[in-house]
Residue frames relative to the residue before (quaternion, step in Angstrom):
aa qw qx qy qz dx dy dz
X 1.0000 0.0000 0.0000 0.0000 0.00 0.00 0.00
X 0.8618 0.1815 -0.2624 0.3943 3.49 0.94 -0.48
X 0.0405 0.7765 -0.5748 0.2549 3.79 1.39 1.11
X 0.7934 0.2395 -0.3506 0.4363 3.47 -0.05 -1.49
X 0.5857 0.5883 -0.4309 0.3539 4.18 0.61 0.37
X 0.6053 0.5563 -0.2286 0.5214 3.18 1.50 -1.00
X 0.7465 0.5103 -0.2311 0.3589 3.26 0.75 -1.40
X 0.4569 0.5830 -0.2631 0.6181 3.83 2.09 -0.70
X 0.6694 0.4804 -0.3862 0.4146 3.45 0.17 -0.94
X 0.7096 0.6065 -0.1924 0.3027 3.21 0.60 -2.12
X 0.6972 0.5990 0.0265 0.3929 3.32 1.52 -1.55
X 0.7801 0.2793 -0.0941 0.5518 3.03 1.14 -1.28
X 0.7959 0.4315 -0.0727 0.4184 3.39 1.25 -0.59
X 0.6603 0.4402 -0.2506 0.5544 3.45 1.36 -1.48
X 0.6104 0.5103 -0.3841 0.4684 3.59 0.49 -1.33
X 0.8670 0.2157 -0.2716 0.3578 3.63 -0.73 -1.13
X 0.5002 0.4623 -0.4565 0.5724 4.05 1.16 0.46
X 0.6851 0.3441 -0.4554 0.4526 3.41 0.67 -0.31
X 0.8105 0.3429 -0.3302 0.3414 3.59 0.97 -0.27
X 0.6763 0.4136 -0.4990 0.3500 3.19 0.73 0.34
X 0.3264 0.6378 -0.5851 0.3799 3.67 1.36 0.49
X 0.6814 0.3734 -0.3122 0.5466 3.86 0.70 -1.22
X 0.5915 0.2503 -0.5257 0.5577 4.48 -0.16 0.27
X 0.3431 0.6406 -0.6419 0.2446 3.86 -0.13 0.44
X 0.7224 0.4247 -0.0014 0.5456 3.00 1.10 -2.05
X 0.6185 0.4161 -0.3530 0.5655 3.51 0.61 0.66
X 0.2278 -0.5709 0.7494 0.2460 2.93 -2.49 0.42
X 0.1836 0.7702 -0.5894 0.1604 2.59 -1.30 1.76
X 0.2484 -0.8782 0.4052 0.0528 3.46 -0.56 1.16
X 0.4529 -0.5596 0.4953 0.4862 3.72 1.57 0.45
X 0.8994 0.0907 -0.2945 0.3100 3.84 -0.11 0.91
X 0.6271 0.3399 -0.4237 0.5583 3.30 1.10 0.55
X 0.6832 -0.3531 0.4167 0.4846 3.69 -1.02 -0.32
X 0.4225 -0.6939 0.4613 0.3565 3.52 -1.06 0.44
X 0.1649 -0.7971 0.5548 0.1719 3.94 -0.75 0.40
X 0.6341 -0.5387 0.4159 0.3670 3.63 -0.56 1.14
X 0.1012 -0.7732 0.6260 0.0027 3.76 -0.65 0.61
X 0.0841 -0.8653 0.3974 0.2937 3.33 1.09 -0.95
X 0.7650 -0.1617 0.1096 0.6136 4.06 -0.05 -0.98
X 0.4564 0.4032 -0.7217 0.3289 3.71 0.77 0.22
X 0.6192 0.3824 -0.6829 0.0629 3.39 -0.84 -0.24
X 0.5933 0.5283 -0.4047 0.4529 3.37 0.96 -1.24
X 0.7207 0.4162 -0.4008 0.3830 4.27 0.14 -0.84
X 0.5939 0.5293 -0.3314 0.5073 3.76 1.27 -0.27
X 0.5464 0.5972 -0.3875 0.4412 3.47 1.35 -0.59
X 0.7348 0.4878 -0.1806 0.4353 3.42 0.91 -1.32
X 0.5952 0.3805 -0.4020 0.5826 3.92 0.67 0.00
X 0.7275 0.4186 -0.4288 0.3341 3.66 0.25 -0.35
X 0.4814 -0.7212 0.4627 0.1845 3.67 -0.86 1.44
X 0.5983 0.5309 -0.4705 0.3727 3.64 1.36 -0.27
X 0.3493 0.7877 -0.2865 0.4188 3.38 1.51 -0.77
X 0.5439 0.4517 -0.2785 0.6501 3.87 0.13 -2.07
X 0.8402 0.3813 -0.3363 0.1885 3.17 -0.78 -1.82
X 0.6874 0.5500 -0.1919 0.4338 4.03 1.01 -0.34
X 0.5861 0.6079 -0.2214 0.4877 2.89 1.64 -0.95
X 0.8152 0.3711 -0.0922 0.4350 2.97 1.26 -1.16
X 0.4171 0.6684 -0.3829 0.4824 3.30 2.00 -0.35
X 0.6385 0.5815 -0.1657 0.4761 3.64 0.84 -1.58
X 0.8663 0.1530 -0.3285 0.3438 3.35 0.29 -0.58
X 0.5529 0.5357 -0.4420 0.4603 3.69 1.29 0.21
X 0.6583 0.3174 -0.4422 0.5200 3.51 0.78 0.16
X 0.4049 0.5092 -0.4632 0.6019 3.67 0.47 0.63
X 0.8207 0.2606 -0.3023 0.4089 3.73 0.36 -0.85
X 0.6349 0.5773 -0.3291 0.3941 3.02 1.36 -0.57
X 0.6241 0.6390 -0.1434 0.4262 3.68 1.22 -1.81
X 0.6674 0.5620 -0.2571 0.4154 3.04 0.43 -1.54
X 0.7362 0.4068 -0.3374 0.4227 4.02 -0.19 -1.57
X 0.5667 0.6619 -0.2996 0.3886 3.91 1.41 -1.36
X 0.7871 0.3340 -0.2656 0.4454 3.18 0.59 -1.27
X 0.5874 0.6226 -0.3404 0.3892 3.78 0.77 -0.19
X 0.5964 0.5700 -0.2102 0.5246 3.07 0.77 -1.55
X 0.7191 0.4716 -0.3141 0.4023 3.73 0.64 -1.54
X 0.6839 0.5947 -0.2770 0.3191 3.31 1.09 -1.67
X 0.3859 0.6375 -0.3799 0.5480 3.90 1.74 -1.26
X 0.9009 0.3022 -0.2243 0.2160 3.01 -0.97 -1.55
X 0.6468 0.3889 -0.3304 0.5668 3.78 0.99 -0.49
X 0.4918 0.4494 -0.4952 0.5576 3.87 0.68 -0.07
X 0.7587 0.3380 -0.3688 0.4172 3.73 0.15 -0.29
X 0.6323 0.4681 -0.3607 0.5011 3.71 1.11 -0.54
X 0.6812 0.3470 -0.3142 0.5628 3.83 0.74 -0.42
X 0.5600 0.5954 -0.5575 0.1451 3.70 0.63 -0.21
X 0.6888 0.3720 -0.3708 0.4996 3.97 0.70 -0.93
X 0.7161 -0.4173 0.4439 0.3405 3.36 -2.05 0.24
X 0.3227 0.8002 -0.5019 0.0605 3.08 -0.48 0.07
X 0.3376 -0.7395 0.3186 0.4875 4.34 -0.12 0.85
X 0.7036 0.3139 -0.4988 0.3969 2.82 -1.75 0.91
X 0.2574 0.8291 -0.4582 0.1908 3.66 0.70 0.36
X 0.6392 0.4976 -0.2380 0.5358 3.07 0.79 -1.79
X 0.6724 0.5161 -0.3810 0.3693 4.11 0.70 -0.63
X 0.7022 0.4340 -0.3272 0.4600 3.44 0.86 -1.16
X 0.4665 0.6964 -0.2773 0.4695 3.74 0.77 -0.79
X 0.7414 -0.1744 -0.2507 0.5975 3.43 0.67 -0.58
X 0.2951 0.6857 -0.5858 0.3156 3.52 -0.05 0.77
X 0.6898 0.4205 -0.2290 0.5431 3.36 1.31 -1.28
X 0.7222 0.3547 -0.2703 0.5287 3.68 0.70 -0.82
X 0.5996 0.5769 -0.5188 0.1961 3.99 0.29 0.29
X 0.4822 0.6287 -0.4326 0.4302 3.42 1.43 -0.01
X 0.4465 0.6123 -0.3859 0.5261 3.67 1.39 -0.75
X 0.8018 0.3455 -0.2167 0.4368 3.97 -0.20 -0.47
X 0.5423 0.6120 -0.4954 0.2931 3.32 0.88 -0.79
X 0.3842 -0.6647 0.4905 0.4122 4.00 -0.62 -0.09
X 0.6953 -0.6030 0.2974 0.2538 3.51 -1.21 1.32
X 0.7449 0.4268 -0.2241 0.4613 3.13 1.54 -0.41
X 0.4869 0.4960 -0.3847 0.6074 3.38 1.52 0.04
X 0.6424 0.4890 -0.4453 0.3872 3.81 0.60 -0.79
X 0.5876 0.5299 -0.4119 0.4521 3.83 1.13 -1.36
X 0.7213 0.4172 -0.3760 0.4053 3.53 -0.14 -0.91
X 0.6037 0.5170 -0.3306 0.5089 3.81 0.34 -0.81
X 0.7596 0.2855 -0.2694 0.5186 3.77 0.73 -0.25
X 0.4675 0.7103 -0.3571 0.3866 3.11 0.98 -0.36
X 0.4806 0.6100 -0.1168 0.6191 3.18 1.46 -1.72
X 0.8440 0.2216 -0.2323 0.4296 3.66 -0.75 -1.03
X 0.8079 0.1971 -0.3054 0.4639 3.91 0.57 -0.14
X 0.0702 -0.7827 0.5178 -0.3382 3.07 0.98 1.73
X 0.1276 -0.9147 0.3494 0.1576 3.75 0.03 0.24
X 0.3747 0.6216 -0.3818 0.5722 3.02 2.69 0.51
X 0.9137 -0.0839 0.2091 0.3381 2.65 -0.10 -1.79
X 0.0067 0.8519 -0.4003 0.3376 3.24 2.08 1.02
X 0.4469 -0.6551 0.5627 0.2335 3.86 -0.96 0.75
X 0.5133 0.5396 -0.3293 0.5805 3.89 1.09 -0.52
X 0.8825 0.2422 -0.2911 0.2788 3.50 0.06 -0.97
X 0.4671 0.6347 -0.3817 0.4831 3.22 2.03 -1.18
X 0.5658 0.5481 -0.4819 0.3838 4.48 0.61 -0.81
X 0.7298 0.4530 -0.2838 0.4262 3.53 0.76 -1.70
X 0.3884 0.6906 -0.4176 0.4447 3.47 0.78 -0.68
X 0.8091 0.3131 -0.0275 0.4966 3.53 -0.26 -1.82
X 0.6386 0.4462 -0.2263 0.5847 3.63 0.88 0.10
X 0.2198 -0.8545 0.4346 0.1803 3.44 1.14 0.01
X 0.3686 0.6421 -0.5274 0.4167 3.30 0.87 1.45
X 0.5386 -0.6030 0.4604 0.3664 3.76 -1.07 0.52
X 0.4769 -0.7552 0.4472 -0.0481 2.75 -1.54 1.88
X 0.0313 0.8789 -0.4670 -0.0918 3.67 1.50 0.83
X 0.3901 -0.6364 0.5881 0.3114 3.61 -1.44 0.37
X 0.4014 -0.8186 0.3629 0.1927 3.50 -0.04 1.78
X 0.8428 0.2982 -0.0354 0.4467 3.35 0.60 -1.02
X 0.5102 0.5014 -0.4591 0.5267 3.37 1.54 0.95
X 0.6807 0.6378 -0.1653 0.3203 3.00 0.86 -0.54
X 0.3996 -0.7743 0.4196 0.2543 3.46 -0.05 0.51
X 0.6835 0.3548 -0.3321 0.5447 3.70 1.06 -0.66
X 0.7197 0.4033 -0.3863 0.4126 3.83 0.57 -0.60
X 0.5206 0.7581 -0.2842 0.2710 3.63 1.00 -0.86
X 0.6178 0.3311 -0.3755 0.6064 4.00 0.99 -0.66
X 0.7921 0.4439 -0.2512 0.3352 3.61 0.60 -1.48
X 0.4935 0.5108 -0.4108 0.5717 3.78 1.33 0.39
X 0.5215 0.5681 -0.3220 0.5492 3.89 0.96 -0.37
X 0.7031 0.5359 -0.2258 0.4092 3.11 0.42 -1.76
X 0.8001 0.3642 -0.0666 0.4719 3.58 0.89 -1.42
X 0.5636 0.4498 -0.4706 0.5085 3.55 1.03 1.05
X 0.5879 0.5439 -0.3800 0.4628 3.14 1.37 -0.75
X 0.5580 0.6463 -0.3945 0.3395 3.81 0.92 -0.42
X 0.5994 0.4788 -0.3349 0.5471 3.79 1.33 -0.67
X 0.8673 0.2137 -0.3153 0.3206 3.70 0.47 0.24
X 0.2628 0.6317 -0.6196 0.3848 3.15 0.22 1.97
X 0.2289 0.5077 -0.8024 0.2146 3.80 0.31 1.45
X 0.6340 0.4110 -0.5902 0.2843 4.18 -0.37 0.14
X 0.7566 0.4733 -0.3428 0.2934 3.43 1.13 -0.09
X 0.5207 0.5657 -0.3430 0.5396 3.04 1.61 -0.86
X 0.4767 0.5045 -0.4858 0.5313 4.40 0.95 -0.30
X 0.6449 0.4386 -0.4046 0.4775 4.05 0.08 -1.05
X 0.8253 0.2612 -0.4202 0.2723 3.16 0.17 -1.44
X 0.6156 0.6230 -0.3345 0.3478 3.74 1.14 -0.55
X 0.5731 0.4192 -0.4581 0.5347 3.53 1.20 -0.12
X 0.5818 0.5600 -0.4081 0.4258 4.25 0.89 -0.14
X 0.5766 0.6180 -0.2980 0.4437 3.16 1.01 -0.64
X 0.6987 0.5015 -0.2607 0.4387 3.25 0.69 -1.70
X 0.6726 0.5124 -0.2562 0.4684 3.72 0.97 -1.46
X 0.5577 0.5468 -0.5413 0.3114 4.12 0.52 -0.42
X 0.7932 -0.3517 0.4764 0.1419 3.31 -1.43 0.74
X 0.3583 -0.7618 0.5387 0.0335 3.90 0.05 1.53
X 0.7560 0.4395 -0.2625 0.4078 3.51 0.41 -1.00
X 0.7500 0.5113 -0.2671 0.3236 3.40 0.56 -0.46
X 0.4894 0.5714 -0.3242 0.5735 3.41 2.18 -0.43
X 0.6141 0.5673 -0.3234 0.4433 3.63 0.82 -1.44
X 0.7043 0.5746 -0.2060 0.3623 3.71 0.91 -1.70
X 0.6657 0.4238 -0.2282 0.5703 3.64 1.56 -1.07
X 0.4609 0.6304 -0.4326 0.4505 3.75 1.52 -0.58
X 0.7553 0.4862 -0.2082 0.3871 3.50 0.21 -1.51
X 0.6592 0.3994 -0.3769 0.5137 4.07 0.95 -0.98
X 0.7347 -0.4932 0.3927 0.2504 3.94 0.59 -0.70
X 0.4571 0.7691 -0.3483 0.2798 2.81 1.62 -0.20
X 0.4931 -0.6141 0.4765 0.3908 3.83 -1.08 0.70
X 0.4672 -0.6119 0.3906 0.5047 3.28 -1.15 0.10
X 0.4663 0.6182 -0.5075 0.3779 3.81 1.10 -0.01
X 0.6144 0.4876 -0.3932 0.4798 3.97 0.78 -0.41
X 0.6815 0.4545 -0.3765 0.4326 3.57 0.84 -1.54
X 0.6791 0.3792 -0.3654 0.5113 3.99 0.63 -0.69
X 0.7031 0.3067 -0.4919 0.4118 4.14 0.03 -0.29
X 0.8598 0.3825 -0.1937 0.2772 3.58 0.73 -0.95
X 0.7775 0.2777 -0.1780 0.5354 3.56 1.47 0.08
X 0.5221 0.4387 -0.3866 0.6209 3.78 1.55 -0.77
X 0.4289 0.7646 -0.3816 0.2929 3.88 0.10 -0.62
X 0.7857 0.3172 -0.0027 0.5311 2.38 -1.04 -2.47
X 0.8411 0.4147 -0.2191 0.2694 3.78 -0.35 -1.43
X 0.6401 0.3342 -0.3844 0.5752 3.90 1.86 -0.04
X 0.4043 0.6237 -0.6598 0.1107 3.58 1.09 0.17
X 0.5921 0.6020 -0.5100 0.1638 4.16 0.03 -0.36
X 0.6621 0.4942 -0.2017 0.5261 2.94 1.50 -1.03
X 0.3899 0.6215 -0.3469 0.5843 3.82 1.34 -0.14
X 0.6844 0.5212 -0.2066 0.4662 3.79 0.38 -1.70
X 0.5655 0.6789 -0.2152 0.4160 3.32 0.90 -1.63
X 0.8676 0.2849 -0.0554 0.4037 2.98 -0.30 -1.80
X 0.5209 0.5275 -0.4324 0.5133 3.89 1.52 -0.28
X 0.7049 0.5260 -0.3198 0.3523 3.64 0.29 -0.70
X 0.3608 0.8376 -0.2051 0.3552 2.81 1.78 -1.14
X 0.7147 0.6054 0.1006 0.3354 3.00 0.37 -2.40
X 0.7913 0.3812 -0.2023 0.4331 2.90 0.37 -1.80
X 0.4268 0.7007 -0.2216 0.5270 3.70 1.27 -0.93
X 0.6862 0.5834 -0.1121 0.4197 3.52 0.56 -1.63
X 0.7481 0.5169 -0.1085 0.4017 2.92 0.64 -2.21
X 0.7000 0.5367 -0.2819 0.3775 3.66 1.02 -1.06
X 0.5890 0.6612 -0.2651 0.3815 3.32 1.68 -1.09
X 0.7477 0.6164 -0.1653 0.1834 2.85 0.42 -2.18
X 0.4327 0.7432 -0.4056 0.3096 3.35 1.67 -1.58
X 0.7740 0.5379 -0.2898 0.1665 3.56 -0.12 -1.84
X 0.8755 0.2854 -0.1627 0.3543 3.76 1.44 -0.16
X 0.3102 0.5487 -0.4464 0.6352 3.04 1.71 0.79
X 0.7434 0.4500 -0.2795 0.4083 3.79 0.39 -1.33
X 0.6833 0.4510 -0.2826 0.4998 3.62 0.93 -1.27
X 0.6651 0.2685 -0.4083 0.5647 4.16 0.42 -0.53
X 0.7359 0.4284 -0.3628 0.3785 4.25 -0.14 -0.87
X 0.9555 0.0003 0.0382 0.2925 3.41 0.12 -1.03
X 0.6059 -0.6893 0.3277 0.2243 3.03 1.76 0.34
X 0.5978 -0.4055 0.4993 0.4785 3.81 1.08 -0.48
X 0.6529 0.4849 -0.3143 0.4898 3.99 1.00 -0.64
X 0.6244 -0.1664 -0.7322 -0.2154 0.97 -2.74 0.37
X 0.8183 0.0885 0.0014 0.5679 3.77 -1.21 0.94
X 0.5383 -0.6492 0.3764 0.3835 4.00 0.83 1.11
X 0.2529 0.7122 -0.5832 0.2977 3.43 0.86 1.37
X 0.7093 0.2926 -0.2313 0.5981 3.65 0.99 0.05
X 0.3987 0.7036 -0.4942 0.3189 3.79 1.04 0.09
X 0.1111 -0.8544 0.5033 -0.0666 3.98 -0.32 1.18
X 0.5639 -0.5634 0.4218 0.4321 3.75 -0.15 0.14
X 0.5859 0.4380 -0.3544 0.5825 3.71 0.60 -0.82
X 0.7816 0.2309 -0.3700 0.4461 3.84 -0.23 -0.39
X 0.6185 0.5137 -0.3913 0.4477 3.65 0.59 -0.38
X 0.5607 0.4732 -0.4751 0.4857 3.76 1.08 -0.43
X 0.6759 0.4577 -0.3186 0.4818 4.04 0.76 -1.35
X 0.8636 0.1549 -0.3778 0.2959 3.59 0.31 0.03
X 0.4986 0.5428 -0.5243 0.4265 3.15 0.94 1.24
X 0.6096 0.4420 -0.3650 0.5476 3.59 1.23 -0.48
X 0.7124 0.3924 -0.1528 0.5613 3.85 0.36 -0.98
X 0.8427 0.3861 -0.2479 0.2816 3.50 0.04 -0.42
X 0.5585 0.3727 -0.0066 0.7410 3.37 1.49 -1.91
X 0.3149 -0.6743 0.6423 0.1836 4.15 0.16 -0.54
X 0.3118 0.7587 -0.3772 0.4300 3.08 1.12 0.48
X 0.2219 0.8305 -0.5085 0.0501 3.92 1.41 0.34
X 0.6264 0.4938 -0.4677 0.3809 4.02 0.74 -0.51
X 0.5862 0.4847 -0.3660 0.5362 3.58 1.33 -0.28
X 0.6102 0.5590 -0.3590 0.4317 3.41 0.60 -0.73
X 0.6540 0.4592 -0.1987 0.5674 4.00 1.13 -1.05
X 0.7177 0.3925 -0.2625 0.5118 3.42 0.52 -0.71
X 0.6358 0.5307 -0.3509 0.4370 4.05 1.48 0.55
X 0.5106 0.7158 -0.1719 0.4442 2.42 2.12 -1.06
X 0.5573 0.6654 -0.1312 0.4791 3.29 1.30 -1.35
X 0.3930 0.7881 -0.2543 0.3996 3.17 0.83 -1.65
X 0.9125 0.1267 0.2148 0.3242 2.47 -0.81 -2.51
X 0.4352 0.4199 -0.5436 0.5821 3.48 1.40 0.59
X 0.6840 0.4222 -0.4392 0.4012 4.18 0.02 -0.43
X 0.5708 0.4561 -0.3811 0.5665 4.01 1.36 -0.62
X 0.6323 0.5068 -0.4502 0.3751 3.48 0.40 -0.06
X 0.6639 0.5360 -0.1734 0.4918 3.37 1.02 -1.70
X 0.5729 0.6728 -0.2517 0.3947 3.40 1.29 -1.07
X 0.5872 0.7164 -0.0664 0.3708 3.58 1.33 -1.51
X 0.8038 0.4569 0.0577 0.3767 2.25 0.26 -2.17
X 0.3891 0.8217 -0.0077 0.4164 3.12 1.85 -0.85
X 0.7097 0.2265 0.0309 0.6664 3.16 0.26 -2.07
X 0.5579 0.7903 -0.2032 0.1513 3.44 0.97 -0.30
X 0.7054 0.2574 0.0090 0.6604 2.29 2.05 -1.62
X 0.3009 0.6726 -0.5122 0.4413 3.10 1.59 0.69
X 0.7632 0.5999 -0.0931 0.2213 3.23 0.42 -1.67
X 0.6141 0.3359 -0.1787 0.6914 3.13 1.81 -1.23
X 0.4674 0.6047 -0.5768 0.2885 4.03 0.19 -0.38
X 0.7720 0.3808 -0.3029 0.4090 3.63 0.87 -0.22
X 0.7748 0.3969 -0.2428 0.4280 3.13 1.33 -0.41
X 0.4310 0.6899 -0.3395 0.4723 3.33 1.59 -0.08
X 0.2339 -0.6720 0.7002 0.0585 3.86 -0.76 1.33
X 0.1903 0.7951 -0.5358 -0.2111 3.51 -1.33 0.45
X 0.2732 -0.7974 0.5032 0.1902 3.30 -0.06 1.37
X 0.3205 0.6652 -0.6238 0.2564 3.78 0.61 0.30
């Protein structure tokens, strides 16, 4: 029953990861033959300052994106978790930005951090606060990215709400009866006992976070201002697609599969101590 899944997967996914790991190590431009290159691409990778600049774009929006979208995903899983009318509305109210396509979402921001006549700035404006031009800027420009990507986490705030449902009755009821506030029942027993699904949904992210860059940056800002929005995912498309430059393009790709693995890594170092499983 699952062959014709395996066999898709195997096809659509294993094969062409397994080949473009092997055009890393080549010069190849999608019309001649490929010609072994070996590690210059990767030692050409490293002298080139757009490179740094991605390396480092990518991981501060990860550091930045990543804690946002959790934190957000927690706290509305707890506001949508009881019954209450109008549920079924907020629920998908919170999760329709998830679905929206990535390219309808870019433009739609695009629009609100306008710095004329943008709904974000026209609010500060009337609020007498300062009315920065998000996406010219170099300091406001990752962390305006960073903060759109925060409105789509209805696939997490589902995980975190199906953890919720699954925790263990007796142990709320048990802290109910001694007296506990509901600040103790949520630091000392909702916590500890949703950190897997917490763990889960961070790894999740981070994975997420590396992807996601390549269409907000490629319709809003292009890689600007001054590769302040330049991400690994767009720097791979405009060396393969742009410069034809595809053994570079594979050999970014690469890259950013080992920064993933890399992550993900320290990742589960970090939580292996703090992670409770009550399974």
């Amino acid at each position: 029953m699952l062959a014709p899944f395996l066999i898709g997967a195997l096809a659509l996914v294993a094969a062409p990861a397994l080949i473009s790991f092997g055009l890393a190590f080549t010069l190849y431009d999608g019309v001649h033959a490929p010609r072994w290159f070996g590690l210059n691409n990767f030692l050409l990778l490293a002298a080139d300052p757009r490179f740094q600049a991605a390396i480092r774009n990518s991981l501060s929006f990860i550091a930045l994106a990543v804690p946002l979208r959790v934190l957000g995903a927690l706290g509305l899983a707890l506001l949508l978790r009881k019954r209450r009318r109008g549920l079924a509305v907020y629920r998908a109210a919170v999760y329709l930005p998830t679905v929206v396509p990535d390219v309808a979402y870019a433009l739609a921001w695009l629009w609100i951090f306008n710095p004329l006549y943008g709904p974000l700035n026209l609010l500060l404006g009337a609020l007498g606060l300062p009315t920065p031009a998000w996406l010219v800027n170099p300091a406001t420009a990752r962390a305006a990215l960073a903060f759109m990507s925060v409105f789509q986490i209805g696939e997490g705030i589902v995980v975190l709400l199906a953890g919720l449902n699954s925790l263990p009755r007796d142990y709320f009821a048990a802290a109910t009866v001694d007296g506990a506030s509901r600040w103790q029942i949520f630091r000392f027993i909702t916590l500890p006992l949703l950190a897997p699904w917490l763990a889960l949904l961070t790894l999740r992210d981070m994975v997420f976070s590396f992807q996601s860059t390549f269409t907000p940056a490629f319709i809003m800002t292009g890689g600007d201002p001054y590769y302040a929005t330049l991400f690994l995912p767009l720097l791979i498309y405009r060396e393969a697609f742009d410069n034809f430059r595809i053994g570079m393009g594979m050999a970014l790709t690469l890259v950013l599969f080992a920064a993933s693995a890399a992550l993900i890594g320290l990742a589960l170092l970090i939580l292996r101590r703090w992670v409770y499983d009550h399974a």
